[in-house]
C-alpha positions in Angstrom: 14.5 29.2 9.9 11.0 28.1 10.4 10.5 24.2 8.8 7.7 22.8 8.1 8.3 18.9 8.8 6.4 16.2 6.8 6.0 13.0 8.0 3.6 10.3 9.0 5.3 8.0 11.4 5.1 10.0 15.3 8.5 9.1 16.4 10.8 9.9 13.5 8.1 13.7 13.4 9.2 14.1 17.5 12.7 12.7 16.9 13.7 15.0 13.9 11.8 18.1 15.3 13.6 17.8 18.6 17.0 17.5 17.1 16.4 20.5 14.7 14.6 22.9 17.7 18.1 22.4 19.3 20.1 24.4 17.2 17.5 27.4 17.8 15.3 26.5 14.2 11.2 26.8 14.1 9.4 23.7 13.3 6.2 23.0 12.4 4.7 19.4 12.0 2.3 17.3 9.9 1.4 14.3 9.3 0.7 13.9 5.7 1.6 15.7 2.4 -2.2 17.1 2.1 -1.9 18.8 5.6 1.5 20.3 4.7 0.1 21.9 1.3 -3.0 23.2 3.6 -0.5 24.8 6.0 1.7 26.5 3.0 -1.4 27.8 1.2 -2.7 29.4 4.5 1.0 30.8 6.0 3.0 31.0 2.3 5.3 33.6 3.7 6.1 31.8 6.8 7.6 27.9 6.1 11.7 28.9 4.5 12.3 25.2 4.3 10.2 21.9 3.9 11.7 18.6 5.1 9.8 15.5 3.9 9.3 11.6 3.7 9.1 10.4 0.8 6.9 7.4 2.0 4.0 9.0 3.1 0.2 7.7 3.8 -1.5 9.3 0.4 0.5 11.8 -1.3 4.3 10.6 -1.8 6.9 13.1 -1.4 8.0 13.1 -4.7 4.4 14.3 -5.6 4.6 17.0 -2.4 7.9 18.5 -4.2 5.9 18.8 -8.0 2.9 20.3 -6.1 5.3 22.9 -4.0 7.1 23.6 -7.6 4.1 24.0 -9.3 2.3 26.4 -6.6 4.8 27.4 -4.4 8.1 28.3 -6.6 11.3 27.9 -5.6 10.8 26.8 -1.8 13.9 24.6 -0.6 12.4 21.1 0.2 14.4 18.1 1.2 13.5 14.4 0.6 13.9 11.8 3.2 14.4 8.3 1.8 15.5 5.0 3.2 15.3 3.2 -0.6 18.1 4.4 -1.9 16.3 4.7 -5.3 18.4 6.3 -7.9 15.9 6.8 -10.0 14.1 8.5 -7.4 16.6 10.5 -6.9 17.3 11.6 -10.7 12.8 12.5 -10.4 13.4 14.5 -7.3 16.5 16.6 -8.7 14.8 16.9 -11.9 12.4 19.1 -10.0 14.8 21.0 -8.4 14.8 19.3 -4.8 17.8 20.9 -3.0 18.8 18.0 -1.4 17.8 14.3 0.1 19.1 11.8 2.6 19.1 8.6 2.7 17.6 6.8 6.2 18.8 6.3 8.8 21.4 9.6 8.5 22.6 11.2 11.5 21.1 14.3 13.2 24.2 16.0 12.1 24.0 15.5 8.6 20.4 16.9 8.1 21.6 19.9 10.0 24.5 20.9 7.6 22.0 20.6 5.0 19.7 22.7 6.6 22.5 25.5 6.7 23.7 25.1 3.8 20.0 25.8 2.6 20.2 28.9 4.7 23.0 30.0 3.3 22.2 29.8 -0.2 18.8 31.7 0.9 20.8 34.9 1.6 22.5 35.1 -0.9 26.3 33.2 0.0 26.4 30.5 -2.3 23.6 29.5 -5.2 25.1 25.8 -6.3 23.2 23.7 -8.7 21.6 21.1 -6.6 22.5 18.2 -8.5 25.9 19.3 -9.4 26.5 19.4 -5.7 24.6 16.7 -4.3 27.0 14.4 -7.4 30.4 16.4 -6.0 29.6 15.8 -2.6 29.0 11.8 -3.1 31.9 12.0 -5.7 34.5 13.2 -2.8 32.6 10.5 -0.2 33.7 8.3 -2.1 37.5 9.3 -3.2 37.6 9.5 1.3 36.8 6.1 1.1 38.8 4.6 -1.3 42.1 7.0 0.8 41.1 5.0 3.8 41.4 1.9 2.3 44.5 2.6 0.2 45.9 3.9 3.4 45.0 0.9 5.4 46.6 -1.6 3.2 50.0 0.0 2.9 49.8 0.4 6.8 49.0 -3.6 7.4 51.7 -4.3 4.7 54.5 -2.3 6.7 53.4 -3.7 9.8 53.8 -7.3 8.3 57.1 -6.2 6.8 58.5 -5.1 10.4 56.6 -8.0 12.5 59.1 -11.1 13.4 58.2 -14.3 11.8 56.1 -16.3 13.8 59.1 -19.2 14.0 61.9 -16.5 14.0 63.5 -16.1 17.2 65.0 -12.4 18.2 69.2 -12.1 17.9 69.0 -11.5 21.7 67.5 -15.1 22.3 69.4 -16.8 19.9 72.7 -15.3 21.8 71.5 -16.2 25.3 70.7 -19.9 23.8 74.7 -20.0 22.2 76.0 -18.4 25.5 77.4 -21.3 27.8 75.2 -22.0 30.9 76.8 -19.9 34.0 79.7 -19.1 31.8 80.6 -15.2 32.8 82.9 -15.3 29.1 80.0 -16.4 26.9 79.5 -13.0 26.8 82.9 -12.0 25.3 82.6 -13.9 21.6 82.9 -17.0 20.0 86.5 -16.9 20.5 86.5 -17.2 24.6 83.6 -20.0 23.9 86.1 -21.8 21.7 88.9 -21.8 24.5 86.7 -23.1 27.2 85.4 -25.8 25.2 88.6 -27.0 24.5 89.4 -26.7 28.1 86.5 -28.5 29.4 87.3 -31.5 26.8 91.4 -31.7 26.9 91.9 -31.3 30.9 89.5 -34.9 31.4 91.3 -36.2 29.0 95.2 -35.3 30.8 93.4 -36.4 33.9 92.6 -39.4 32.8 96.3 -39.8 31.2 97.7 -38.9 34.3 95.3 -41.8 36.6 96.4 -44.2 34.1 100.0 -43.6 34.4 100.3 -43.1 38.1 98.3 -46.9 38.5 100.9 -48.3 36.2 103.6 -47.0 38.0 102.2 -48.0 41.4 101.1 -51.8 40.8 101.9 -52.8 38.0 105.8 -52.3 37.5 106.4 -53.4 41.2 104.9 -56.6 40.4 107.0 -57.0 37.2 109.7 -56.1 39.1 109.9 -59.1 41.8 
């Protein structure tokens, strides 16, 4: 397509017209909306597509589109805005812009516009711009609210499954029951019962045992004289 591109600041005019030669499209620059409706009354069969700001030193680009309706017919144009004016928006589709985009977009954005317009100038596809332009923001935002719906029952299940922060795994808690070095802590709380008991009667039959064999050694032998 060849594209005339309006706009009055050089670096955004080099930017955009580098990104767009890329993908093997014409474009010719201006720097004001005067000099653009100079260059369509002197080569009206040659621009397909006009690409404009809409903050522009003189003529707007709102006032660029009514002059292009009103001489120029039907030529696609699209508005480049970074206000986000609504009711600019509701102006520019009134006059049958085929599409805008809000600044700063990326590179790829203006090009599916740009193919879409294509498209639509052979013949493909003729959509009402502003039916489109409302259907496309319309299923931006159902994406959006997906992702966000999506995210929430995501962080909600991983809360569900995630420990509490003072609750210790089952292994830990059987490795803090098992006895220290005890080979049968392993084997249940029955084995852990028996070698407690163990541990506590044998000291006590022990001591039994001292206490009898001392009697029986000093003191009945000194009774017994």
């Amino acid at each position: 397509m060849n594209i005339l591109l309006v706009d009055d600041e050089i670096y955004q005019l080099e930017s955009i017209q580098r990104g767009i030669r890329i993908y093997g499209h014409s474009v010719i620059t201006v720097k004001s909306a005067e000099e653009a409706l100079e260059y369509l009354s002197q080569h009206p069969e040659e621009v397909h597509l006009v690409i404009t700001d809409y903050l522009l030193t003189g003529m707007n680009g709102l006032n660029l589109l009514k002059a292009i309706r009103q001489e120029f017919g039907n030529l696609p144009v699209i508005i480049m805005t970074a206000y986000g004016d609504k009711n600019l928006v509701v102006e520019a589709l009134r006059y049958r812009c085929n599409d805008y985009l809000d600044k700063p977009f990326r590179p790829q954005q203006l090009l599916q516009q740009i193919e879409r317009i294509e498209e639509e100038s052979r013949g493909k596809v003729i959509p009402f711009p502003a039916s489109r332009s409302a259907s496309r923001r319309e299923q931006n935002l159902i994406s959006i609210e997906e992702e966000k719906e999506a995210a929430g029952k995501e962080a909600a299940s991983a809360k569900e499954t995630a420990p509490a922060a003072n609750e210790k795994p089952q292994s830990e808690e059987n490795e803090e029951t098992a006895l220290p070095d005890d080979p049968l802590g392993e084997l249940g709380p029955g084995w852990k019962l028996a070698v407690s008991m163990v541990k506590i009667v044998f000291p006590v039959l022990l001591f039994i045992f001292l206490s009898v064999t001392a009697i029986y050694l000093w003191v009945l032998p000194f009774y017994g004289r």
